[in-house]
C-alpha positions as CSV (number, residue, x, y, z in Angstrom):
1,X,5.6,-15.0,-1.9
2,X,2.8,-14.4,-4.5
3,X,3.2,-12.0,-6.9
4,X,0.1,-12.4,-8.4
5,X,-2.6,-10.5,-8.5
6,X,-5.7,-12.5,-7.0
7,X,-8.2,-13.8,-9.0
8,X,-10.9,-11.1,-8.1
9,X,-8.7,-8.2,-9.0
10,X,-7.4,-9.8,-12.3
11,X,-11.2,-9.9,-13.9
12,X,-12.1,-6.4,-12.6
13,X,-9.2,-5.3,-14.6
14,X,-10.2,-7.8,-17.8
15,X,-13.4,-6.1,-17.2
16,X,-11.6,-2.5,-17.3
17,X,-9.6,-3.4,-20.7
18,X,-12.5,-4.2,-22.1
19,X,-14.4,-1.1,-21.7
20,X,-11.0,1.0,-22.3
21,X,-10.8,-1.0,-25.7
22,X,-14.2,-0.6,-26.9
23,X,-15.4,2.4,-25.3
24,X,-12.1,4.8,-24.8
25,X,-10.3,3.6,-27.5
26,X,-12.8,4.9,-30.1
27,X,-12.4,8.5,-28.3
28,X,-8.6,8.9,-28.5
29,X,-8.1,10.9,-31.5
30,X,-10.7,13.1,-31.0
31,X,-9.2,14.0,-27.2
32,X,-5.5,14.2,-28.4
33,X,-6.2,16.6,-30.8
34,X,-8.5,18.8,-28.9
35,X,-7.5,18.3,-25.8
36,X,-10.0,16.5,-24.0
37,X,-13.6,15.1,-25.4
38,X,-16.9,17.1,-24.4
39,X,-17.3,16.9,-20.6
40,X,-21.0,15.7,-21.0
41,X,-20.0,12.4,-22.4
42,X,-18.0,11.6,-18.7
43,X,-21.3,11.0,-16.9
44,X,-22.4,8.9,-19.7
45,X,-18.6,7.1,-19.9
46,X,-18.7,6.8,-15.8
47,X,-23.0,5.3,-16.2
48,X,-21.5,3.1,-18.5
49,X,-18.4,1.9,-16.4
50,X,-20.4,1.4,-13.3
51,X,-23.0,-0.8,-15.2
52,X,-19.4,-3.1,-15.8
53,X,-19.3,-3.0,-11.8
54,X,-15.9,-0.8,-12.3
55,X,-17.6,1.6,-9.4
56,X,-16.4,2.6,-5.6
57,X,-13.9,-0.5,-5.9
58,X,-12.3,0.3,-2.7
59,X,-15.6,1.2,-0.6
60,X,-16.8,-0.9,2.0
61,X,-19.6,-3.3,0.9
62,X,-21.2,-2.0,4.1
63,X,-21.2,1.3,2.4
64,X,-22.1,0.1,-0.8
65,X,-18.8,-0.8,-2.6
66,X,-17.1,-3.2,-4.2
67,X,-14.7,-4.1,-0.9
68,X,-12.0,-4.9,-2.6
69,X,-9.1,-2.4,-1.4
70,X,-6.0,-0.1,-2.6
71,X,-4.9,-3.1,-4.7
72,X,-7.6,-3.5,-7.0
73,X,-7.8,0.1,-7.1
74,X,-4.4,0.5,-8.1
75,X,-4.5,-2.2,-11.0
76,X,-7.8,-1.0,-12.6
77,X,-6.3,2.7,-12.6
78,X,-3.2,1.1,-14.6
79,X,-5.5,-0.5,-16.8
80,X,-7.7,2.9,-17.6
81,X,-4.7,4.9,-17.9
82,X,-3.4,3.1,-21.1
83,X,-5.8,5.7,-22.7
84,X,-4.4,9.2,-22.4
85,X,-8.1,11.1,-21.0
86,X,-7.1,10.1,-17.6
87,X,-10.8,8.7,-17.4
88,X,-11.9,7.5,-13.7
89,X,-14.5,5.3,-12.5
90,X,-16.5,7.1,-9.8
91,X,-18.2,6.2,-6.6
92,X,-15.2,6.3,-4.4
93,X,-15.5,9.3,-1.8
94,X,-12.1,11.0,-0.5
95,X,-10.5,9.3,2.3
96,X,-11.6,12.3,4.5
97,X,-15.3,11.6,3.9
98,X,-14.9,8.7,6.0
99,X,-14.9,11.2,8.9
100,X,-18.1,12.6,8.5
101,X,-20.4,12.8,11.4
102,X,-23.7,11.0,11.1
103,X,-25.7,13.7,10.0
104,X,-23.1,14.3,7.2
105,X,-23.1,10.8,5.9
106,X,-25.8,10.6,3.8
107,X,-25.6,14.2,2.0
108,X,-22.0,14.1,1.4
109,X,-20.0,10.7,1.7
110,X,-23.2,8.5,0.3
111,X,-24.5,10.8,-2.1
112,X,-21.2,10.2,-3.6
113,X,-21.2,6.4,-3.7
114,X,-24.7,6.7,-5.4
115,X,-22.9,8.8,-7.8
116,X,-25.7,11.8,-7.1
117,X,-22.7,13.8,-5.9
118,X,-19.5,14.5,-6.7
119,X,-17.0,16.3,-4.8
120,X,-13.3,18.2,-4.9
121,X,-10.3,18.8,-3.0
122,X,-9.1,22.6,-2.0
123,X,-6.0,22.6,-0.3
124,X,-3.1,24.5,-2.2
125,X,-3.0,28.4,-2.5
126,X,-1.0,30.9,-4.3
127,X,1.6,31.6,-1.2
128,X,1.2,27.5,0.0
129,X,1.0,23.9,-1.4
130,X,2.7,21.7,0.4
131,X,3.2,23.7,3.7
132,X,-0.2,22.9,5.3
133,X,1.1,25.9,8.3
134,X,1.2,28.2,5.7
135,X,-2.4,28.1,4.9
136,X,-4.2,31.6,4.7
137,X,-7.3,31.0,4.1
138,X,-9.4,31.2,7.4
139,X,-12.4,30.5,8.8
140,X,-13.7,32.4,12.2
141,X,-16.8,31.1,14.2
142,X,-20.0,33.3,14.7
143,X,-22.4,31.8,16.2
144,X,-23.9,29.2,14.5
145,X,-21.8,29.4,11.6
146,X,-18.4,29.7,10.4
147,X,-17.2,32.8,7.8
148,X,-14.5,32.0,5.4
149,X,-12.0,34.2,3.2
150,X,-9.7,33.4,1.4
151,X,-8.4,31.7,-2.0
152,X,-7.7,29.1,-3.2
153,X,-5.2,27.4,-6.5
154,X,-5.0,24.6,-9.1
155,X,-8.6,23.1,-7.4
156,X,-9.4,20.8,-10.0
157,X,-12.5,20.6,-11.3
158,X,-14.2,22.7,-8.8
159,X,-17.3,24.1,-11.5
160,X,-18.0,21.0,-12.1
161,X,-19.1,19.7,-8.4
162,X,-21.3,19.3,-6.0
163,X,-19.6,20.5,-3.0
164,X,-16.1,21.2,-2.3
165,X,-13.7,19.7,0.6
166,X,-11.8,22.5,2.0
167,X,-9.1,22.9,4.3
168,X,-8.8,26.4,6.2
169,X,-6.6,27.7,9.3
170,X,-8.9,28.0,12.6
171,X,-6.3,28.9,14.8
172,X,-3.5,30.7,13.0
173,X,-1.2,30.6,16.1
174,X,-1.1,26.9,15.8
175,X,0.1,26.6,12.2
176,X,-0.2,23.2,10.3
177,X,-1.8,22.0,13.8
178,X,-4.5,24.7,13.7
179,X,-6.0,24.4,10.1
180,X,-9.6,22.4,9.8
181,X,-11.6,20.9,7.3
182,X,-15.0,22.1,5.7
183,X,-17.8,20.7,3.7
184,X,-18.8,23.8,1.3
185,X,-21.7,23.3,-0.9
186,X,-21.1,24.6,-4.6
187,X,-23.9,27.7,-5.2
188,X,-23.1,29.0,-1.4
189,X,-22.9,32.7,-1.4
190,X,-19.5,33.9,-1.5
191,X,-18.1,30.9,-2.8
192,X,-16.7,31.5,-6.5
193,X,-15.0,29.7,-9.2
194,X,-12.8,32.5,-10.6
195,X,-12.0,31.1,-13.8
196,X,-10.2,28.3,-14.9
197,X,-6.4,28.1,-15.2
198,X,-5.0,26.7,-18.4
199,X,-2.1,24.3,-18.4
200,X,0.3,22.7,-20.8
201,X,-1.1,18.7,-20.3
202,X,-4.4,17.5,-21.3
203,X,-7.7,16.8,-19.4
204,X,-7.3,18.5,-16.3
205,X,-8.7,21.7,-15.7
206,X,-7.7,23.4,-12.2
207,X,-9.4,26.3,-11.3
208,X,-9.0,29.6,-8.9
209,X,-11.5,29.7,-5.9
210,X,-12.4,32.9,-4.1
211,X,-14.4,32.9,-0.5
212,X,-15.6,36.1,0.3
213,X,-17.4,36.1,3.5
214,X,-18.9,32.7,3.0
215,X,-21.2,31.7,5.8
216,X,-21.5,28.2,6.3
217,X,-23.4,26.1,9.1
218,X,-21.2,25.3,12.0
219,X,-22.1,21.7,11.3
220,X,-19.9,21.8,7.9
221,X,-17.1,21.0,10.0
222,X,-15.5,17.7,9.0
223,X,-14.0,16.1,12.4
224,X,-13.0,18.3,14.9
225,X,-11.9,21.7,15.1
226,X,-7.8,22.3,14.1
227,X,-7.5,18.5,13.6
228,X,-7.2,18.6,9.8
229,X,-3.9,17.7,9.6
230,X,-4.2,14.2,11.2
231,X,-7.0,13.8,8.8
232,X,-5.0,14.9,5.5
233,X,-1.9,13.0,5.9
234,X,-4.2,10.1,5.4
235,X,-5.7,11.4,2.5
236,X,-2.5,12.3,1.3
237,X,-1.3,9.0,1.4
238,X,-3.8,7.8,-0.2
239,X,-4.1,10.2,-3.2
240,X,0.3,9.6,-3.7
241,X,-0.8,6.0,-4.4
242,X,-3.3,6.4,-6.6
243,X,-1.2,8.8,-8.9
244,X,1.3,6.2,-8.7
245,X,-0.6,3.9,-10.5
246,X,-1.6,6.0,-13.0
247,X,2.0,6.2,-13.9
248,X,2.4,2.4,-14.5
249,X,-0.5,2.8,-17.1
250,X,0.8,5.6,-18.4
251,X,4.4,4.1,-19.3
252,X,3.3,1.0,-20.2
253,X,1.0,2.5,-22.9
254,X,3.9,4.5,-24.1
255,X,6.5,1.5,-24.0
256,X,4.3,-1.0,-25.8
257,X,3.8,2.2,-28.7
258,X,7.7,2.8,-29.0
259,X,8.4,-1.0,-29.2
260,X,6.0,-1.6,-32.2
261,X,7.3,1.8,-34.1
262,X,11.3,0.7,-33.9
263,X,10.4,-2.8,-35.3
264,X,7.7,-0.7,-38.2
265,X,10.3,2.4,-38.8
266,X,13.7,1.6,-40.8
267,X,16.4,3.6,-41.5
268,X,18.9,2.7,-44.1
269,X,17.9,-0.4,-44.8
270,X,17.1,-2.1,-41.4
271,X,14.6,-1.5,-38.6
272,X,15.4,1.0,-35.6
273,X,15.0,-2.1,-33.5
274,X,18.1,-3.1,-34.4
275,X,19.4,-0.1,-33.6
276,X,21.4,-0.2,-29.8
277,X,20.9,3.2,-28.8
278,X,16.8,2.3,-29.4
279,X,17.5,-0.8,-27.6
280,X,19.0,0.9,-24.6
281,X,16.0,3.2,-24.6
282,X,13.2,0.4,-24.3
283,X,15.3,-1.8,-22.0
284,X,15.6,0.7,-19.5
285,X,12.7,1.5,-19.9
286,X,11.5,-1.7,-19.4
287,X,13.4,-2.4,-16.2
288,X,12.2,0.6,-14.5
289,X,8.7,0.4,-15.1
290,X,8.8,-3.3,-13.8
291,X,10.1,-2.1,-10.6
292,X,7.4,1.2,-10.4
293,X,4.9,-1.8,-10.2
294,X,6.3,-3.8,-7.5
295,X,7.0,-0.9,-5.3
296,X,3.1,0.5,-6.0
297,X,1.5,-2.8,-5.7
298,X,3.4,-3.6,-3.0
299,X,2.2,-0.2,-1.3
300,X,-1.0,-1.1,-1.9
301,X,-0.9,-4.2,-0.7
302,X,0.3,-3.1,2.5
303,X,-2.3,-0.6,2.7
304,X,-4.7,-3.4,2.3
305,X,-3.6,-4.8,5.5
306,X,-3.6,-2.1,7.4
307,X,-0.2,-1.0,7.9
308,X,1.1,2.5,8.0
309,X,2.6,3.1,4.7
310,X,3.2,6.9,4.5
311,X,6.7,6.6,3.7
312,X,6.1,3.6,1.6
313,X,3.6,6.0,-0.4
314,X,6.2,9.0,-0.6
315,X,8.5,6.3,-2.4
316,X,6.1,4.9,-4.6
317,X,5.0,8.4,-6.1
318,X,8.5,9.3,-6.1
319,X,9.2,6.6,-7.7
320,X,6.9,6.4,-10.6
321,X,6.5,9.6,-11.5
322,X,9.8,10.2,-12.3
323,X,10.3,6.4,-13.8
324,X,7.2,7.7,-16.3
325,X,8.9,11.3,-16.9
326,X,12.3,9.2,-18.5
327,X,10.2,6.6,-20.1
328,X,7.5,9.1,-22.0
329,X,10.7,11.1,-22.9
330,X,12.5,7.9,-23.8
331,X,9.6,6.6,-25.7
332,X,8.9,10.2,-27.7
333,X,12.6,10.4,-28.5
334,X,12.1,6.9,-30.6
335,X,9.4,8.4,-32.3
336,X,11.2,10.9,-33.8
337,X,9.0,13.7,-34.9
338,X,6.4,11.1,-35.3
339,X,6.5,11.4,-31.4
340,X,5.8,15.3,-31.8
341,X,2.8,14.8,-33.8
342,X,-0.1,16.0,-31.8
343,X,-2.1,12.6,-33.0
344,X,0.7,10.4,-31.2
345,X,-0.6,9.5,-27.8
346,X,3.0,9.8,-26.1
347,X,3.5,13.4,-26.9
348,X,-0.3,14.3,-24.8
349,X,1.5,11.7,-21.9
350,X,4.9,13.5,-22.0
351,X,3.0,16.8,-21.1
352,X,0.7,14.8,-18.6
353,X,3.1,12.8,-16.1
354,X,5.3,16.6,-15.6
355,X,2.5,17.5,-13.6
356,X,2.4,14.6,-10.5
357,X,6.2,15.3,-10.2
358,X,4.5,18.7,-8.7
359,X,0.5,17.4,-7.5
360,X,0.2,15.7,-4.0
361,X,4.0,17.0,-3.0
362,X,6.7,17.7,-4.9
363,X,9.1,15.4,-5.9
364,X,11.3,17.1,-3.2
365,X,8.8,16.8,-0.1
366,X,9.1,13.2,-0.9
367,X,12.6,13.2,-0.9
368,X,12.6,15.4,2.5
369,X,10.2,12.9,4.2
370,X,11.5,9.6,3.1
371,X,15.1,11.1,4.4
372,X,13.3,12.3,8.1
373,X,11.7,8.8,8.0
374,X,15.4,7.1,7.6
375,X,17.2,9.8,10.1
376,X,15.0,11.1,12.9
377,X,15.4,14.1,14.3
378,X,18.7,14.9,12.7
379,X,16.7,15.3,9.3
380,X,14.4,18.2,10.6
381,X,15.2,21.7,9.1
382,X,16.9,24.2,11.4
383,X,14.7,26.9,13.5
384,X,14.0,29.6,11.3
385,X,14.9,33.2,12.8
């Protein structure tokens, strides 16, 4: 076995370091103290990245991509997230584009590989997130078109898009096997962005959705009718992997920070390095993130030959997000109050990674479904009355 990473995928991510050194790094004070950095230099970061050839890495070079799969993916987004902004290279289309019909191709999955378009996911809503049955938002065919109601939570990024991917129940009766998936363009009457929700991490910026008798064409459908379930659990799996790797990136940043403070910082007399409670700290730290990375590359490399690995994804979000929860709150703690400082990169990470223990499942849906995947039928939850 070869646990390297081939030599394609190693200079796309020398590629990646470079432009995080020289174009993020100059941007990170400026974001940890506000927050984020004005939303009009993203384009211009993204023009920049794709110029680089860091652009739809995973798409099809039939489809104008790069070709080069999940593990590619997954290393270049552990590169990038070294820098706290949570900065993404563009181009790559949600997994449930893939499904659009042929007159849907060009206006919505390759507008967004040109990078004309850009699109967002709305699936959770105040009374559901991971319970795709519970879904209340609806959508009732008339005629030609279909009306929707209903609203929708934490949609990131939604006033800043071109068109919005939205899953709504067809056939309430059926539950989770009645709920479809629509193409919504952004400026459609009825459609609103409420307001946006603020949060206690940095850089994202979910929004509240309303849909007030929103008439769309009947063609907006994505795949068939009450089959967006089949169609999510890949995107789903998809989206658990790619937050994974994020989380390598993340604790690596934070590990290679508190490592060069304990051997700068002393305290009476000697460096905290030599101190074994620090040394505890990094080397758990240390071991844990090593084995985030080869259960997420590992993923991903599975996924890259075509296996099923929606289990493996629930473990390696699981995984990861809570290895970079202990290690940014490891890491912090051996800053100190240095750590607390709002110009320390680790303290903007510690309130980032509490969020995907909660985005694309809970930490306890991953739990339930790696446990169903290990005991059958005995795993399932009673009737309810």
């Amino acid at each position: 076995m070869n646990f390297d990473l081939p030599t394609d995928v190693q200079e796309l991510v020398a590629v990646a370091r470079q432009f995080r050194e020289q174009r993020l790094a100059p941007l990170e004070q400026e974001f940890l103290l506000n927050g984020n950095v004005p939303w009009a230099l993203r384009p211009q970061l993204q023009e920049e990245a794709r110029a680089l050839g860091l652009w739809a890495i995973d798409v099809p070079e039939e489809h104008g991509g790069l070709g080069m799969g999940q593990l590619a993916v997954c290393a270049v987004h552990e590169e990038l997230n070294r820098h706290p902004m949570m900065f993404e290279t563009g181009g790559a289309p949600e997994p449930v584009l893939y499904h659009c019909s042929p007159e849907q191709w060009e206006p919505y999955f390759a507008s967004v590989v040109s990078g004309d378009r850009r699109s967002c996911y709305a699936f959770t809503e105040p009374g559901t997130g991971s319970d795709l049955g519970a879904i209340e938002t609806t959508a009732v065919r008339d005629g030609d078109e279909w009306v929707i109601n209903g609203q929708k939570l934490f949609i990131g990024l939604a006033e800043r898009v071109e068109f919005l991917i939205l899953f709504a129940s067809t056939s309430p009766e059926k539950g989770s096997r009645g709920v479809s998936i629509f193409l919504i363009d952004s400026g459609t009457p009825g459609y609103e962005v409420v307001r946006t929700i603020p949060t206690m991490g940095d850089a994202w910026e979910p929004t509240e959705i309303k849909l007030n008798d929103c008439r769309i064409p009947a063609g907006q459908i994505l795949g068939d009718v009450d089959c967006g379930f089949a169609v999510a659990d890949e995107q789903l799996s998809h989206g658990r992997l790619k937050i994974a790797s994020y989380q390598l990136g993340i604790a690596q940043r934070c590990l290679d920070e508190a490592v060069a403070w304990a051997q700068q910082r002393s305290t009476w007399g000697q460096p905290i390095a030599s101190r074994q409670g620090i040394q505890f700290m990094l080397a758990d730290s240390a071991v844990e993130l090593d084995a985030a990375r080869l259960l997420v590359y590992q993923t991903a490399w599975h996924t890259d030959e075509g296996r099923d690995v929606r289990t493996e994804a629930f473990k390696a979000k699981l995984f990861a997000t809570e290895m970079a929860q202990r290690v940014t709150d490891r890491c912090l703690q051996v800053f100190g109050g240095r750590g607390y400082a709002k110009d320390n990169p680790v303290q903007s990470y510690f309130r980032q990674v509490r969020l995907w223990r909660i985005g694309h499942g809970t930490a306890e849906i991953h739990r339930w479904m790696i446990a169903r995947d290990l005991l059958g039928p005995t795993a399932n939850d009673p009737p309810r009355a």
